[in-house]
C-alpha positions as CSV (number, residue, x, y, z in Angstrom):
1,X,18.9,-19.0,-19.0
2,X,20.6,-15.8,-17.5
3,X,23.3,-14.7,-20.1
4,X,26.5,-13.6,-18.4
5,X,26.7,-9.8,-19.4
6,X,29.5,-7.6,-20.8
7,X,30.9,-4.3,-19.5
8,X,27.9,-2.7,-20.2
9,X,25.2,-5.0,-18.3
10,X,23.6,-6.4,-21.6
11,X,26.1,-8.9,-23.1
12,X,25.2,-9.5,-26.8
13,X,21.4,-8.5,-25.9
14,X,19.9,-5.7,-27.7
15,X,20.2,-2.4,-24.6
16,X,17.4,-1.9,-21.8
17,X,15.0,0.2,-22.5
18,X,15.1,3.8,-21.6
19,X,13.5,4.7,-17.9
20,X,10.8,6.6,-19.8
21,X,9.3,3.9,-21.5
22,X,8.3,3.1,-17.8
23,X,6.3,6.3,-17.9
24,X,3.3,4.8,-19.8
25,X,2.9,2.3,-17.4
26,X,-1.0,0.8,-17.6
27,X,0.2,-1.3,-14.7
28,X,2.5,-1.5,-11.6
29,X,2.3,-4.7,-9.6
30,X,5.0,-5.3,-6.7
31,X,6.0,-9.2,-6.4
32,X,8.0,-10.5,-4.2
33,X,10.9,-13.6,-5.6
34,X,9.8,-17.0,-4.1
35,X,12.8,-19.1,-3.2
36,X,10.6,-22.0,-5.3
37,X,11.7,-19.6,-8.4
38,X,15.3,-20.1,-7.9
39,X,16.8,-23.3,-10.0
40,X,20.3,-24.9,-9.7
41,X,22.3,-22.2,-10.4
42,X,21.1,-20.7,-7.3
43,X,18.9,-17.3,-9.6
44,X,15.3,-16.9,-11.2
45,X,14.7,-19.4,-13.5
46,X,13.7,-18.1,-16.6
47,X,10.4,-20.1,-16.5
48,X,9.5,-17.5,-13.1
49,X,9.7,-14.4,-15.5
50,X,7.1,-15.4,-17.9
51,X,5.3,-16.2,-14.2
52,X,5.5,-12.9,-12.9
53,X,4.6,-11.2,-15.9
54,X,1.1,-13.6,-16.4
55,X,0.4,-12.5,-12.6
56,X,1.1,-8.5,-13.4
57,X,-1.3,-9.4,-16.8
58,X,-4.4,-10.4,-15.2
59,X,-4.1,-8.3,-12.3
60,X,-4.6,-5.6,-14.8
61,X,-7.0,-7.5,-16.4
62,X,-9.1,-8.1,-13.5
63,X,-9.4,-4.5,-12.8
64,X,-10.7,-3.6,-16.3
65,X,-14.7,-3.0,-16.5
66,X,-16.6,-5.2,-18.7
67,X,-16.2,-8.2,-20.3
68,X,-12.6,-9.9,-21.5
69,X,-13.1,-13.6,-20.9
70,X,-16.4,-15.6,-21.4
71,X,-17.9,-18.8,-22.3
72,X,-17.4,-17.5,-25.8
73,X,-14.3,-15.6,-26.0
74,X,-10.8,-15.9,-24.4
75,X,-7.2,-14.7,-24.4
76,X,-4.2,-17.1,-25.7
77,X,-0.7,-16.3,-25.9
78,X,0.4,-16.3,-29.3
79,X,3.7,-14.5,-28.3
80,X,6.2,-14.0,-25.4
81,X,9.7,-12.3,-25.5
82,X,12.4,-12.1,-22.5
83,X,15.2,-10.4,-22.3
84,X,17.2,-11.6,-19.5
85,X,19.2,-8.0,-18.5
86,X,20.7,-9.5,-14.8
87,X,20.4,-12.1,-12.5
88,X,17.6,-12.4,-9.8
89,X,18.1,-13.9,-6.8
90,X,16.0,-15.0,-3.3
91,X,15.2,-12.6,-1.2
92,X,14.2,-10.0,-3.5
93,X,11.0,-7.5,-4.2
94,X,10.4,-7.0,-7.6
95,X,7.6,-4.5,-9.5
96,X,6.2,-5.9,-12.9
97,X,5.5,-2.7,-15.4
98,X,3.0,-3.5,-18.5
99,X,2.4,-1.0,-21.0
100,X,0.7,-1.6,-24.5
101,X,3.0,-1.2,-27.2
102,X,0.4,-2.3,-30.1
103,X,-3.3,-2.9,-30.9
104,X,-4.6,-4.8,-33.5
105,X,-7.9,-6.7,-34.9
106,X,-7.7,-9.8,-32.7
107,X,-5.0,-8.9,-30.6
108,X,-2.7,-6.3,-28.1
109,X,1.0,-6.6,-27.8
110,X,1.9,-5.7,-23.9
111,X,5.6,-4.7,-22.8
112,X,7.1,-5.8,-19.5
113,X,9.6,-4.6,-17.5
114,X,10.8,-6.6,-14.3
115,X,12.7,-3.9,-12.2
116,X,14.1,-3.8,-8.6
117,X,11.0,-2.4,-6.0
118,X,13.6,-0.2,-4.8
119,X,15.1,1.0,-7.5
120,X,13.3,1.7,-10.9
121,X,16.8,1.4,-12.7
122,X,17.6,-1.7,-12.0
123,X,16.3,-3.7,-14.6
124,X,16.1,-7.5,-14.5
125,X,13.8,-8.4,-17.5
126,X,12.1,-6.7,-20.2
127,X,10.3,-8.0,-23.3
128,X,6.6,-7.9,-25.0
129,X,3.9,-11.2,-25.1
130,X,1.5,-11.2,-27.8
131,X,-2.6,-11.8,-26.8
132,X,-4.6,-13.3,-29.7
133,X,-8.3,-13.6,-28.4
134,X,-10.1,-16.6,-30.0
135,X,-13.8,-18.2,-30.2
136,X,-13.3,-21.3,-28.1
137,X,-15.5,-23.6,-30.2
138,X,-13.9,-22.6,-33.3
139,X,-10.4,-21.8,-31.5
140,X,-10.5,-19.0,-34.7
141,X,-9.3,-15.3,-34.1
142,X,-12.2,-12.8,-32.9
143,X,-12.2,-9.3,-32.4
144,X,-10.9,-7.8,-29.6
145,X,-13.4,-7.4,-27.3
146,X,-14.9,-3.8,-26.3
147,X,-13.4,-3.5,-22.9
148,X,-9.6,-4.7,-23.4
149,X,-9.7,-2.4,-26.8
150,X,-11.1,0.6,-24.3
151,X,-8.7,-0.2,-21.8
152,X,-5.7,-0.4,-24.4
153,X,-7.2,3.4,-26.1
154,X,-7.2,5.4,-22.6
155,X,-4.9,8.0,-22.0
156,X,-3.2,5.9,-19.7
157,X,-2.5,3.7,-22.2
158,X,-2.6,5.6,-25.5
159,X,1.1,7.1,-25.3
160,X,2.8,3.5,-26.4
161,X,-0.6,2.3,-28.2
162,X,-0.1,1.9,-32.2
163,X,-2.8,0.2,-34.2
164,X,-2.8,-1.6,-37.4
């Protein structure tokens, strides 16, 4: 659900991020709303954010060289956080912004920021989703493999990147 906001624009939410997190960007991908997105109320459902995000996600994925996803290997959600900042409505252009905000063992943390294609400030959604990659026949944890753990080390990416 879209929580009504206070004077501020955030309600009882923690506050938007700061335009320079939007710096580290790994990813920009421009979206436009579908009306199919809109519920009752008339505004993005929240379902459509997590939506938008997964599409920004393996666009950037996509692009990566080497191997990610196999008959071996593959990405789960473990994780995902939204925090609704305004209401979206039909006709709109939006630009999903991922950035990596952690690196582990068996898994990368990725920020997303939802923002108006027109205007960087205006911030819809931001939040994080957790990606655990398993061993399909066991469904156990694995390593990251070698080319998200490059792609989440380049100076691109490096800037929001901690590791533990």
């Amino acid at each position: 659900m879209n929580a009504p906001s206070n004077a501020d624009g955030h309600g009882d939410r923690p506050s938007a991020p700061k335009a320079a997190e939007s710096a580290t960007a790994i990813i920009r991908v421009p979206l436009s709303v579908r009306w199919g997105d809109l519920d009752a109320f008339n505004h993005v459902n929240n379902a459509a954010f997590l939506d938008y995000v997964q599409e920004a996600r393996l666009h950037w994925m996509t692009s990566l060289d080497g191997a990610w996803l196999d008959d071996a290997q593959m990405p789960v959600v473990a994780a995902a956080h939204v925090n609704f900042r305004q209401q979206l409505t039909w006709p709109a252009n939006i630009v999903v912004e991922l950035r990596i905000e952690r690196v582990g063992r068996s898994s990368v943390t990725i920020a997303h920021r939802i923002t108006a294609s027109s205007d960087a400030t205006r911030l819809y959604a931001d939040g994080d989703t957790v990606l655990v990659w398993i061993d399909r026949k066991s469904g156990q944890s694995i390593a990251l493999p070698a080319a998200i753990r490059a792609a989440c080390q380049s100076p691109l990416a490096s800037a929001g990147t901690t590791s533990k």
